[in-house]
C-alpha positions as CSV (number, residue, x, y, z in Angstrom):
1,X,43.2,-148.6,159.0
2,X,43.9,-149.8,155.6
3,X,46.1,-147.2,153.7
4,X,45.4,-146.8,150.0
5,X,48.1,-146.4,147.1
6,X,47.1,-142.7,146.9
7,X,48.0,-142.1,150.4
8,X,51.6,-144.0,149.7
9,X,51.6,-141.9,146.8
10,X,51.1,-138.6,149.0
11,X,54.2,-140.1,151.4
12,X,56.3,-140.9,149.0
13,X,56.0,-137.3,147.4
14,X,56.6,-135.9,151.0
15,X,59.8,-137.7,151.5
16,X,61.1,-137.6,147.8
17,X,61.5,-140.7,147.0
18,X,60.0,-142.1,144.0
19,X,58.4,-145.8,144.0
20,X,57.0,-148.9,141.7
21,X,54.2,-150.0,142.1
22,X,55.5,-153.2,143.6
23,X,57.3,-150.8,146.3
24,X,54.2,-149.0,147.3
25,X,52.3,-152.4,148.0
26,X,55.4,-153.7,150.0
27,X,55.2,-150.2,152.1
28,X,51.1,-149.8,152.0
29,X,51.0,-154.0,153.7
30,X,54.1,-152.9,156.4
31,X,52.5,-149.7,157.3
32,X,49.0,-150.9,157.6
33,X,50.6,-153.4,160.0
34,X,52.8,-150.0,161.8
35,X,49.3,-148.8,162.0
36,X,47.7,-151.6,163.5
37,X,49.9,-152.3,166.0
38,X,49.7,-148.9,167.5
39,X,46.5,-148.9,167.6
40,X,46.8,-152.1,169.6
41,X,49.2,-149.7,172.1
42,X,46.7,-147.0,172.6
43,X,44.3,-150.0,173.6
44,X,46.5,-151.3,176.5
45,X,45.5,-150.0,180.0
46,X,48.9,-150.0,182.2
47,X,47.5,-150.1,186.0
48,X,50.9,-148.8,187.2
49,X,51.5,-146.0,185.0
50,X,51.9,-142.6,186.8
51,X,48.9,-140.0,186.5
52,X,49.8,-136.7,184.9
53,X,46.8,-134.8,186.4
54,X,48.2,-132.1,188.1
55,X,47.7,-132.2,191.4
56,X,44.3,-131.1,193.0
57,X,45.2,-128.4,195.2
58,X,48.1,-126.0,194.4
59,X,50.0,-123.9,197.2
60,X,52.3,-120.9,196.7
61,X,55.5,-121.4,198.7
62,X,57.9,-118.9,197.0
63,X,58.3,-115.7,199.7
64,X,58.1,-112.3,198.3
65,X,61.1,-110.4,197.2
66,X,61.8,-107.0,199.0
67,X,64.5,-104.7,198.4
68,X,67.0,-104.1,200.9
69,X,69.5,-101.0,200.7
70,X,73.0,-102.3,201.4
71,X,74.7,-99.9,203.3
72,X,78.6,-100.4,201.8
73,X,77.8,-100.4,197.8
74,X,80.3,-98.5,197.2
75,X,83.0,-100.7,199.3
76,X,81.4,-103.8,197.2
77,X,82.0,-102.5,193.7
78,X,86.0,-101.2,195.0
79,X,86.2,-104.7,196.3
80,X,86.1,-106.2,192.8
């Protein structure tokens, strides 16, 4: 993915910094080569890298809430 001096242009005005022309070759060459090389990443296929698919089957193990009267409430609120 060659980057064109428009597109350097459009960066440089992003990040406010102004450029010569001789700057915006330097940084159009090192990010085509940025570029490149993570596209070569995206390529790699890492056998041992752990899937992120959730898993097939889900189960609910949480246990219902259910309100319980506490016979001493007002012993618990003197106590503190």
């Amino acid at each position: 993915m060659a980057l064109t001096i428009s597109e350097i242009d459009h960066l440089a005005k992003l990040t406010r910094i102004s450029l010569t022309n001789e700057e915006k070759e330097l940084f159009r060459t090192q990010l085509d080569s940025i570029l490149e090389y993570a596209g070569h990443i995206r390529e790699v296929h890492d056998t041992t890298a752990v899937s992120s698919h959730p898993p097939k089957s889900l189960e609910d193990i949480s246990e219902s809430d259910s309100i319980v009267q506490f016979s001493d409430a007002d012993g618990l609120v003197a106590a503190v």
